[in-house]
C-alpha positions in Angstrom: -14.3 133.7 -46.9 -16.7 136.1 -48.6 -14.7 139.1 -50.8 -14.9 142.7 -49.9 -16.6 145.3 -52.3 -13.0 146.5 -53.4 -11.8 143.1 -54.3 -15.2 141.9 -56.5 -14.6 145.6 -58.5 -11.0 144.5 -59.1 -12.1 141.2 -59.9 -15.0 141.7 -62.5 -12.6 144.5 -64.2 -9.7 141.6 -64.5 -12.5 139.3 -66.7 -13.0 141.0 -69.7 -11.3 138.9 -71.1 -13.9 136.0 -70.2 -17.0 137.6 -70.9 -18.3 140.8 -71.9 -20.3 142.8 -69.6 -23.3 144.3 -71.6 -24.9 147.6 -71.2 -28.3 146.0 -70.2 -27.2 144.2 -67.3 -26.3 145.3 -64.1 -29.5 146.9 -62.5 -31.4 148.9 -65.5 -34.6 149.0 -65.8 -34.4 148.0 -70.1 -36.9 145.4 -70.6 -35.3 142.0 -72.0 -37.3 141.0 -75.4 -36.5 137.8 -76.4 -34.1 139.4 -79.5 -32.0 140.7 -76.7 -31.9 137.1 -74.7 -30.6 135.6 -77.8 -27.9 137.7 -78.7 -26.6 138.2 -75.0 -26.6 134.7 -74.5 -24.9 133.5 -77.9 -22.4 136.5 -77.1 -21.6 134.5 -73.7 -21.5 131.4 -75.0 -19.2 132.2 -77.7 -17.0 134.0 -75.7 -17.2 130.9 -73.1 -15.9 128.8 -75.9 -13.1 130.7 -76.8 -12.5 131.0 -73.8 -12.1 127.9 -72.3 -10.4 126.8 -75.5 -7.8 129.1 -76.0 -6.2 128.1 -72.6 -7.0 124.7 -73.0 -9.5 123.8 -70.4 -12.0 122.0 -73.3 -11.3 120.8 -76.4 -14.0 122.8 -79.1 -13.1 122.2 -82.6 -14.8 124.7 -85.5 -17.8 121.5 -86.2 -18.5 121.7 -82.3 -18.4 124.9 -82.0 -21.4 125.9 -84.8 -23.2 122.4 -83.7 -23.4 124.0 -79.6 -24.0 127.2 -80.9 -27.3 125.8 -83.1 -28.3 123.9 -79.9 -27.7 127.0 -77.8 -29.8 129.0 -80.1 -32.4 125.8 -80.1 -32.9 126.1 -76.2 -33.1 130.1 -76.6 -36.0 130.0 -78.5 -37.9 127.8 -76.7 -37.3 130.0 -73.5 -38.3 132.6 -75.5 -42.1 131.4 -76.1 -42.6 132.2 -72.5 -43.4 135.9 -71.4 -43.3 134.3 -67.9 -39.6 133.0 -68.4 -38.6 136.4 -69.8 -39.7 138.4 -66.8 -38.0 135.9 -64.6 -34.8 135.9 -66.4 -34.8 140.4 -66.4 -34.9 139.8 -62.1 -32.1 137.1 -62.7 -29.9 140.3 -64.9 -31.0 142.3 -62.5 -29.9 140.3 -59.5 -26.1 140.1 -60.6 -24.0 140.0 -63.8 -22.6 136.9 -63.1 -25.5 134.6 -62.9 -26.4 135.8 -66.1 -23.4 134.7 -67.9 -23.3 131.2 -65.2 -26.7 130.0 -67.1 -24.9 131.0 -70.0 -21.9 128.8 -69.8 -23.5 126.4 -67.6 -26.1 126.3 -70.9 -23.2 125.5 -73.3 -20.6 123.4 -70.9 -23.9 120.7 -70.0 -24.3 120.4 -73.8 -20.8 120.1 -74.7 -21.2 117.1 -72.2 -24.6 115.4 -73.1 -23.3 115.3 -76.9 -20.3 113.0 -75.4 -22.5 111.1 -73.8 -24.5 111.0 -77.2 -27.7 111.8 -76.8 -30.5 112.4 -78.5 -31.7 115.4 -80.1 -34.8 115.8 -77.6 -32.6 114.7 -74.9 -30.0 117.4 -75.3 -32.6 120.1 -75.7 -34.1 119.0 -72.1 -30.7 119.1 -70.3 -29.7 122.6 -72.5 -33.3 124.1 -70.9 -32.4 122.8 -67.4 -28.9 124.1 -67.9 -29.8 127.7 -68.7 -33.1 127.6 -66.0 -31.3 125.8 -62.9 -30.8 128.6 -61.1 -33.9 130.6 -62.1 -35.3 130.6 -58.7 -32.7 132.7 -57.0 -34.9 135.4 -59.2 -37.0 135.0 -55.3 -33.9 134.9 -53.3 -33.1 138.4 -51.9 -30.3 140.4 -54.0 -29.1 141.5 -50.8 -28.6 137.7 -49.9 -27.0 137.0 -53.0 -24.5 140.2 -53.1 -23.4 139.6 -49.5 -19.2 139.9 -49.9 -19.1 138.7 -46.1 -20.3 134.8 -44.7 -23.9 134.1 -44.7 -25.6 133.4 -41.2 -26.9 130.0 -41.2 -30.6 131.2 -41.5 -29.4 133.4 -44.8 -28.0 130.2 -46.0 -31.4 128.4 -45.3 -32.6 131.3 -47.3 -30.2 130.2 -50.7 -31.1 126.7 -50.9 -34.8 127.3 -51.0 -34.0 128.8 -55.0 -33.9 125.0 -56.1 -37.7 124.9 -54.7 -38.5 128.2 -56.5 -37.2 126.7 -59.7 -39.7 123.9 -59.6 -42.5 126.2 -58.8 -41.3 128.7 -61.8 -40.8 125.9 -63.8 -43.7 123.8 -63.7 -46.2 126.9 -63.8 -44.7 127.0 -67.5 -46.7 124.4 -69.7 -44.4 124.4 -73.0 -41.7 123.1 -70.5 -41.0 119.7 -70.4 -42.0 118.6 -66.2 -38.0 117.5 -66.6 -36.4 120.9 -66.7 -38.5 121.6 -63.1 -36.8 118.1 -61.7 -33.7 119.5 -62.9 -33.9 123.4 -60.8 -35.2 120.9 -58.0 -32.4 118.3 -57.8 -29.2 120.6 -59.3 -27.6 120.9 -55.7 -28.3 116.9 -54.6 -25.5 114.7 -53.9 -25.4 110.7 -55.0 -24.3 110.5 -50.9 -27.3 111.9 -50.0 -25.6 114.8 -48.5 -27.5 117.7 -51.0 -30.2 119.5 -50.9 -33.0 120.3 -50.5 -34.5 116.9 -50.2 -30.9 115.3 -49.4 -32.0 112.0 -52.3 -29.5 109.6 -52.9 -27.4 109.0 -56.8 -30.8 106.5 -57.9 -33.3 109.2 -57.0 -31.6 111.9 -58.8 -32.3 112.2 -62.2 -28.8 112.1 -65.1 -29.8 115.5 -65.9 -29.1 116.7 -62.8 -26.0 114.7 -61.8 -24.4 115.9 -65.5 -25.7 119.9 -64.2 -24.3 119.6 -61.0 -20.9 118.6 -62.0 -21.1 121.8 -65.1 -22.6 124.1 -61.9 -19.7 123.3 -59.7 -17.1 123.8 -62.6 -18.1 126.5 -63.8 -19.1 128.0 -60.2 -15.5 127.2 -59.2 -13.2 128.5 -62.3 -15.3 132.0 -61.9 -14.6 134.8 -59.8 -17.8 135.2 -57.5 -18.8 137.4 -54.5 -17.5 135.6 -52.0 -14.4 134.1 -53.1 -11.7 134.5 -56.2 -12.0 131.9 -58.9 -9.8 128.7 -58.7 -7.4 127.3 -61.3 -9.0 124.7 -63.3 -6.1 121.8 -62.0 -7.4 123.1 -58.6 -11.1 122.3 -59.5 -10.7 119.0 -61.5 -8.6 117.7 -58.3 -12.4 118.6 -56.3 -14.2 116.8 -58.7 -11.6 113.9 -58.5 -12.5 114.1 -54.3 -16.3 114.2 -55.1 -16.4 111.0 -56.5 -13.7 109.3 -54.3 -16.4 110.3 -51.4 -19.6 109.2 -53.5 -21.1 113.0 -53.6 -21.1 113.1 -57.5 -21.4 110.2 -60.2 -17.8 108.7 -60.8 -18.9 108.2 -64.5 -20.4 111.5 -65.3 -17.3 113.2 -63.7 -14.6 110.9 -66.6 -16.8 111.5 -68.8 -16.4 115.4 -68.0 -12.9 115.0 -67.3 -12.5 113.7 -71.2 -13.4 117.5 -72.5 -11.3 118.9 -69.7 -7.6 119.6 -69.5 -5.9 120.5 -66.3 -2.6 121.3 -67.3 -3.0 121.3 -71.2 0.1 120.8 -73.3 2.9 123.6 -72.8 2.1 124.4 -69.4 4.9 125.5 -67.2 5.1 123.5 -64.0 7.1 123.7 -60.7 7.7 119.9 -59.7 7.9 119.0 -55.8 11.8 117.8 -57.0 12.8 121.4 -57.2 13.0 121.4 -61.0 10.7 123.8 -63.5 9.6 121.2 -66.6 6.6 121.9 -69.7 3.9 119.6 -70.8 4.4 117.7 -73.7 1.5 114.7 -73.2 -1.2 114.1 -71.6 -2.7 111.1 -69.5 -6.1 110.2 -70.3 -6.5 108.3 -67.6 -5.2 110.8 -65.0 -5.0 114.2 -66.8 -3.4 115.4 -63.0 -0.5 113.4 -63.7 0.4 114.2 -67.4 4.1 113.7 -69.3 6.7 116.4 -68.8 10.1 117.6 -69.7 12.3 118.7 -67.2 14.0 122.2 -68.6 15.5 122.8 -65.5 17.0 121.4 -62.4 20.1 121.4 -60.4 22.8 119.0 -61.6 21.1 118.1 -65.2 22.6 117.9 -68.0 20.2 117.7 -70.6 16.2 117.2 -71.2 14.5 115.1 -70.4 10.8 113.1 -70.1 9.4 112.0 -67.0 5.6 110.5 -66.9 4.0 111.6 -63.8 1.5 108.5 -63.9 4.4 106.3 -63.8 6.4 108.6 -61.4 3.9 108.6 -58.0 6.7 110.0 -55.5 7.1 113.3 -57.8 4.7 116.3 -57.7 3.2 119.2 -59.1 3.6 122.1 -56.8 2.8 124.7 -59.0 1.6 126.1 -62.2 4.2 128.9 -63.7 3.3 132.0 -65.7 
């Protein structure tokens, strides 16, 4: 269900601690020079980083950290040669705060991921420009559209998924832009089951920049608060992007390969087990990070600690993550 007005205000106030809302956003009328796209965006990014690291949803050590942040400001400056680009991303500010900082840590997440699938130099700048320009074509979707706390009709709906053939028009007016980043806006929402839109393509027809964005987009749509719904825990999300591959909508190998940076229940969690006893993280599984190695602190009748491996131990649950 969509979110009332009350409930996004108490929402975006509870994030400052994600991200950090800047005075430009939001609805002024402060033209965006590319100075100030380059320090809002590294701002984002860094604070994406810290984020997700400090509670142990990715693993960014201090190399990785200045080697995104180089590529982030790599991509930035080539988005920056283009006065079209510019204008489009001031409607996408304008639009909603979120989306701003979305491209942001879509930007850094979908570069965090292309250097573990090692590649290239030119390759990594082509998926970070797709990253930050997938959803540049909501900049023609109506804000009113977009904003909407309740459930969009069906035509409103119809109305959405036309910003993925936007993006290719914006896109590939733009000459410096490699015709790849216009495939990518165009194919970000297509599923390998054909399911997606907006041309509904099958896995071979849909490019591995867009299958790695479309796994990032997700992730990052699901672990954030947005207008219509509160952000999910990230165990939560990585269990959807287990059931996306099980049912052939996303690539089973892009999705490990994602799951590799990401950490459901990262050492010293507190968990609630479906056995009634409350136990901590002390390892992880790399081949199912949902079941990971715990101790069991407490439960009836023990009478000391001790280790149970979830991966090993199938009848036994997690039911829930404690503060």
């Amino acid at each position: 269900h969509r979110r009332s007005r009350k409930q996004q205000d108490r929402s975006r106030q509870s994030r400052h601690d994600y991200i950090h809302y800047l005075p430009a956003a939001g609805g002024t009328k402060e033209v965006l020079t590319p100075d100030k796209v380059k320090r809002e965006t590294i701002i984002v990014a860094k604070s994406c980083m810290k984020k997700i690291t400090n509670v142990g949803q990715v693993e960014f050590n201090d190399n990785q950290r200045e080697k995104l942040i180089k590529l982030v400001n790599q991509v930035i400056d080539e988005v920056n040669k283009s006065a079209d680009l510019l204008d489009k991303l001031q409607e996408v500010r304008l639009l909603e705060d979120e989306l701003f900082f979305h491209l942001s840590n879509t930007l850094v997440l979908s570069l965090a991921m292309g250097k573990e699938l090692g590649y290239s130099e030119d390759r990594l700048m082509t998926l970070g420009l797709g990253a930050f320009l997938h959803d540049i074509g909501k900049a023609e979707v109506s804000p009113q559209i977009l904003n909407k706390p309740g459930q969009l009709s069906e035509a409103e709906y119809e109305k959405v998924k036309q910003h993925t053939i936007y993006g290719r028009e914006i896109l590939s007016a733009i000459k410096k832009l490699p015709d790849k980043v216009a495939k990518i806006a165009y194919e970000h929402h297509e599923r390998c089951d054909g399911s997606g839109y907006p041309k509904g393509i099958s896995k071979r027809f849909i490019s591995q920049y867009a299958r790695v964005i479309s796994i990032v987009d997700v992730f990052d749509s699901m672990i954030s608060d947005r207008v219509y719904r509160d952000s999910l825990a990230v165990n939560e999300v990585v269990e959807y992007l287990y059931t996306c591959f099980t049912r052939n909508k996303m690539d089973k190998e892009l999705i490990e390969t994602f799951l590799e940076l990401v950490a459901p229940y990262p050492v010293g969690t507190r968990l609630k087990l479906t056995i009634g006893a409350e136990a901590v993280v002390t390892e992880l599984n790399e081949k199912n990070k949902l079941r990971p190695v715990v101790k069991v602190l407490e439960m009836e009748g023990m009478e000391e600690e001790f280790e149970i491996d979830l991966s090993e131990n199938l009848h036994i649950g997690i039911k829930e993550v404690l503060d």
